[in-house]
C-alpha positions in Angstrom: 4.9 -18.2 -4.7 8.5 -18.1 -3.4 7.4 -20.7 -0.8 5.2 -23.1 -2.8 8.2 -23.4 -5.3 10.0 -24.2 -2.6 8.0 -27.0 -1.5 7.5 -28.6 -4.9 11.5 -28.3 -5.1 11.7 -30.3 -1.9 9.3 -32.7 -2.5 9.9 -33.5 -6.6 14.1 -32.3 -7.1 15.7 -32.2 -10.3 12.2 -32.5 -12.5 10.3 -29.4 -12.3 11.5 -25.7 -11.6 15.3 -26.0 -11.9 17.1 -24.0 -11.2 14.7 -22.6 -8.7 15.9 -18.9 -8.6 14.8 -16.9 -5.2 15.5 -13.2 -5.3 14.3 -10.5 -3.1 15.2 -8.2 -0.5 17.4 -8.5 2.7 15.9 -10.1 5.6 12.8 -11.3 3.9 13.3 -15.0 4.2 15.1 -16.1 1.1 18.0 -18.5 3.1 15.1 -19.3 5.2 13.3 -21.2 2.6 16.9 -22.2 0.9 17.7 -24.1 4.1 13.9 -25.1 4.7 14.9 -27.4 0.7 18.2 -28.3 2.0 17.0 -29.6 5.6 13.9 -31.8 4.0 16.4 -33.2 1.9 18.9 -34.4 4.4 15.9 -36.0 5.8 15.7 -38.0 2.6 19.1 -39.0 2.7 20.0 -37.1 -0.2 23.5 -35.3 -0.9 22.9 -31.6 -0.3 25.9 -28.9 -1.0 24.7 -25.2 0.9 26.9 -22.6 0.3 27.3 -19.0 -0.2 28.8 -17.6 -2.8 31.3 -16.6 -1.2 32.3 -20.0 0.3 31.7 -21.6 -2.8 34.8 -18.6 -4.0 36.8 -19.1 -1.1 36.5 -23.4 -2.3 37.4 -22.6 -5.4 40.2 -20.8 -5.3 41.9 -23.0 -2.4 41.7 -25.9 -4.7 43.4 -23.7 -7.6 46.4 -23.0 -5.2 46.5 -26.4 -3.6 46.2 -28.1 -7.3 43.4 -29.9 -5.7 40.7 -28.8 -8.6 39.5 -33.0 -9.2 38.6 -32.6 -5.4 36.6 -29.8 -5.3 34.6 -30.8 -9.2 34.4 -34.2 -7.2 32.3 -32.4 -3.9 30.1 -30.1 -6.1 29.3 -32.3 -8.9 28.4 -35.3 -7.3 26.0 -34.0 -4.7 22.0 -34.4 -5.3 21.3 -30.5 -4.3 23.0 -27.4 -4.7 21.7 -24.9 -2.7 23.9 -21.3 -3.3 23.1 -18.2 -1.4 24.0 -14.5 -2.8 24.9 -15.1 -6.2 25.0 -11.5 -7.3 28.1 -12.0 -5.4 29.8 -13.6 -8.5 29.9 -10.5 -10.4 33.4 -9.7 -11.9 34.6 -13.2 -10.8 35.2 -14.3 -14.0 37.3 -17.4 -13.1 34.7 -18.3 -10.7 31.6 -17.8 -13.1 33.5 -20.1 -15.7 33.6 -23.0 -13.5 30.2 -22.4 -11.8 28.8 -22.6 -15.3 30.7 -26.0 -15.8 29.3 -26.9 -12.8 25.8 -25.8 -13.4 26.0 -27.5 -17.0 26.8 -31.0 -15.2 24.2 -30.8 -12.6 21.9 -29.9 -14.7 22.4 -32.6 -17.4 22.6 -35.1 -14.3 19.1 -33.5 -13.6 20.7 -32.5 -10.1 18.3 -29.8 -8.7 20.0 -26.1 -8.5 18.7 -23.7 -5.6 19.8 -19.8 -6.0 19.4 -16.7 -3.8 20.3 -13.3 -5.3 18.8 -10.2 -4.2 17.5 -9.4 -7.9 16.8 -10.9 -11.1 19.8 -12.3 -13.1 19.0 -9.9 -15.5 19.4 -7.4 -13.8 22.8 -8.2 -11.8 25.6 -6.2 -13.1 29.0 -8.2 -14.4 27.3 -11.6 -14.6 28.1 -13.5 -17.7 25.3 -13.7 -20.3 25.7 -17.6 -20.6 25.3 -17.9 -16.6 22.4 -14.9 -17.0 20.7 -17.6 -19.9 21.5 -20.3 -17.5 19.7 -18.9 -14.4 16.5 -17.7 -16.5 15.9 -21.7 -17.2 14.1 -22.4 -14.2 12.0 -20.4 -12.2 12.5 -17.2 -10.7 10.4 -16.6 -7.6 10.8 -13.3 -5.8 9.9 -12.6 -2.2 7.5 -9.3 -1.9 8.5 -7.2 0.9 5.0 -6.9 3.4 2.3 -5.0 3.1 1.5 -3.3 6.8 -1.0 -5.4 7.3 1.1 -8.2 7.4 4.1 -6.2 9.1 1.6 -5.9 11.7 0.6 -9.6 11.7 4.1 -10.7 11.8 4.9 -8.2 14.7 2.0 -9.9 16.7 3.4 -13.3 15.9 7.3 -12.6 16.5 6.1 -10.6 19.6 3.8 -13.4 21.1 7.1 -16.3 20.3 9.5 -13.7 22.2 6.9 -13.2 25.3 6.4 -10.0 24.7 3.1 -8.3 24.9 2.4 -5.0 23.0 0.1 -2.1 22.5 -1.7 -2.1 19.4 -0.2 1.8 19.4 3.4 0.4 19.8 2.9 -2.4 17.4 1.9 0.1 14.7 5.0 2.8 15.9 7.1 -0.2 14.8 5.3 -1.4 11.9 5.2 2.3 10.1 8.7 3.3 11.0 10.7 0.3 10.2 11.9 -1.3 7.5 10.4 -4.3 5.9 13.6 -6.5 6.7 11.7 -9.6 9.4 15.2 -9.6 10.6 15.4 -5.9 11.3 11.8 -6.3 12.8 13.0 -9.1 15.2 16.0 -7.2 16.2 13.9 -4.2 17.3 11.6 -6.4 19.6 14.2 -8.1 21.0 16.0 -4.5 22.1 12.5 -3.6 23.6 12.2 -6.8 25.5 16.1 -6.3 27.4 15.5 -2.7 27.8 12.1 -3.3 29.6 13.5 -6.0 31.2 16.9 -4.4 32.7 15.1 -1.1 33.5 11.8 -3.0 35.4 9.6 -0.6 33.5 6.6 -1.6 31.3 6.5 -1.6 27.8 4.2 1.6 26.6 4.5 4.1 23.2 6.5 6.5 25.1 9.3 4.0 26.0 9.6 2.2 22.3 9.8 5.9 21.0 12.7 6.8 23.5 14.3 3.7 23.0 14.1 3.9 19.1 14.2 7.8 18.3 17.7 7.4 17.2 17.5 4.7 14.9 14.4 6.5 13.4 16.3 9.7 13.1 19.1 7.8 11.3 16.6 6.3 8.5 15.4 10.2 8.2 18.4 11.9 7.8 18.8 9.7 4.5 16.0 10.8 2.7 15.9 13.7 1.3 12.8 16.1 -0.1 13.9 16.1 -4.0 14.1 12.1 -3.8 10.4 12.1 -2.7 9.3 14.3 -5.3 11.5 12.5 -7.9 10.1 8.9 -7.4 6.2 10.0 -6.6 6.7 12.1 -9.8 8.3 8.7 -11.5 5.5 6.6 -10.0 2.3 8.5 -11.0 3.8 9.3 -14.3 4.2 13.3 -14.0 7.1 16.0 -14.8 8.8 17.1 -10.6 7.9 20.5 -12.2 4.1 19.5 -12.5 3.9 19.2 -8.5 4.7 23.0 -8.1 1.9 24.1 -11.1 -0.6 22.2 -12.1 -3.9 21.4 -10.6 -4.5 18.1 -12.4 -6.5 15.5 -10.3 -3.2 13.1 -11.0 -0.7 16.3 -10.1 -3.0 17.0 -7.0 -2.6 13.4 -5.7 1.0 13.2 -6.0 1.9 16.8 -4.1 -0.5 15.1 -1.3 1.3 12.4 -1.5 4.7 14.1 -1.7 3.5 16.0 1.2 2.5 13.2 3.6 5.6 11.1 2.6 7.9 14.4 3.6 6.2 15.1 6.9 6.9 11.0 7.6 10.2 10.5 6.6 12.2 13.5 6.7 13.0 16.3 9.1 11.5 19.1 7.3 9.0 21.2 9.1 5.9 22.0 7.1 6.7 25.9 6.4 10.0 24.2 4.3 8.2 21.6 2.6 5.1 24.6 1.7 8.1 26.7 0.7 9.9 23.8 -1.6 6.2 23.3 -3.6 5.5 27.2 -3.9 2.4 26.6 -1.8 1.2 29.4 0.1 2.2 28.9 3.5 2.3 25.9 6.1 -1.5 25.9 6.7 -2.2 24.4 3.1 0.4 21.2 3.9 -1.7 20.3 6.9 -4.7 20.5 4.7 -2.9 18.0 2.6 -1.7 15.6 5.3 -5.3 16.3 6.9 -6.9 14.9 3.5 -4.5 12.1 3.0 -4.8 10.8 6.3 -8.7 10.7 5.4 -7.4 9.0 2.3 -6.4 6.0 4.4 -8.8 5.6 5.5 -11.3 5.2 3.0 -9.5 4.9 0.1 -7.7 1.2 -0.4 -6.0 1.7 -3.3 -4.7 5.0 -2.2 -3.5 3.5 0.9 -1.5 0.8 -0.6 0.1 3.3 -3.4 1.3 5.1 -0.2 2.4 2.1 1.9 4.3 0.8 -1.5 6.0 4.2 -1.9 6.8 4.7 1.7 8.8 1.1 1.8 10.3 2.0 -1.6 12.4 5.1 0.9 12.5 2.8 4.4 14.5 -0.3 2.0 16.0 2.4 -0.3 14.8 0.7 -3.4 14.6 4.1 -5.1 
């Protein structure tokens, strides 16, 4: 959606979808398409501003110093696209939120197409003005979706095959299931893999990536912690935390497997600690559990994906 909106910005500005408001998480792509809009209009010869919020701060106060204020209204008024990245970054601005809504309101009237990134909804950004919250609603939000694994894995392939790297379907999978959905994150790891293969002369198997990336992994598990599994799989399936410990509903059933599998992937607790932590018996009765849910995934789509959306809820700490 993010990207079609994007295209029918480029190709019809100012009449449809404005402002076009992009949110989503880091590293998914939103300056990506941002720039994508501002390029094809350069192309056209039009008059594109691209700025992030904080440059468009940094402008702005500048030309309050340097009394220099017709200059900058001048550069930012009169231009046929204004492309603005990060602007959850104007909260508790307030000077700057009063002229960007002046600005706005011009643009807009001049039917002046408005591009925004922000890494959530306007609504929900914290210390942005209700009249520039109204203002950004207008248009069209368009969020970008972080990737299911299947298309992790896919855009590993792709990334992998443009760097001239060739991988394992074992390593691509290490990577895909213990990284964060961040493309930029992704890209970053490959390109490590690559040098180290490179400088060492050794070939690129599962047992190198997990020596290479053991520490990075440990780091992302040494922030999550047991009660914050069982706190948003409880939240998610709609159950009391207490519920996981003593009921034997088919939903309370499903969401200790659940928290089970989830602590044995992202945590450091050994299965005796986690059985202990859920009252269970003892450690044989987790690997039953993670035994079941790995069966789970297999067969069971939906179960898979409530897994894979819970797991990346952890890995981009959107919890």
């Amino acid at each position: 959606m993010a990207y079609n909106a994007s295209y029918a910005v480029a190709q019809k500005p100012g009449v449809q979808y404005n402002p076009l408001f992009i949110y989503g998480s880091t590293g998914l792509g939103k300056t990506h398409l941002l720039q994508a809009i501002g390029n094809d209009a350069i192309e056209k010869g039009k008059i594109v501003i691209y700025v992030t919020s904080e440059q468009f701060m940094n402008a702005f106060t500048f030309a309050i110093k340097n009394g220099n204020m017709e200059h900058f209204r001048n550069t930012y008024r009169k231009c046929d696209l204004l492309l603005i990245d990060d602007v959850q970054f104007f909260t508790g601005k307030e000077q700057t939120q009063e002229e960007f809504f002046h600005t706005f309101n011009e643009l807009h009237t001049a039917k002046k197409q408005i591009v925004l990134t922000a890494d959530k909804l306007p609504s929900q950004i914290a210390g942005l003005e209700e009249r520039l919250q109204s203002r950004f609603e207008w248009g069209l939000p368009a969020d970008i979706k972080a990737p299911e694994l299947e298309t992790k894995i896919a855009i590993i392939e792709t990334k992998s095959e443009l760097n001239g790297i060739v991988l394992d379907k074992d390593v691509i999978n290490y990577i895909a299931t213990n990284f964060d959905n961040s493309i930029r994150a992704i890209e970053g790891v490959l390109i490590q893999i690559r040098a180290t293969a490179d400088l060492l002369g050794a070939k690129i198997n599962l047992e190198l990536v997990q020596n290479l990336l053991k520490d990075q992994i440990k780091e992302i598990k040494d922030n999550i912690k047991l009660p914050d599994i069982i706190e948003v799989v409880a939240r998610e399936l709609n159950i009391k935390p207490s519920d996981l410990k003593s009921k034997r509903t088919a939903n309370a059933v499903t969401a200790r497997r659940i928290v089970i599998f989830l602590s044995r992937e992202l945590t450091h607790n050994s299965m005796p600690e986690i059985a202990k932590y859920l009252g269970m018996k003892d450690h044989s009765a987790v690997s039953k559990n993670i035994t079941k849910a790995n069966e789970l995934i297999e067969k069971d789509e939906a179960f898979r994906l409530l897994l894979e959306n819970l797991k990346n809820k952890f890995i981009n700490k959107d919890y």
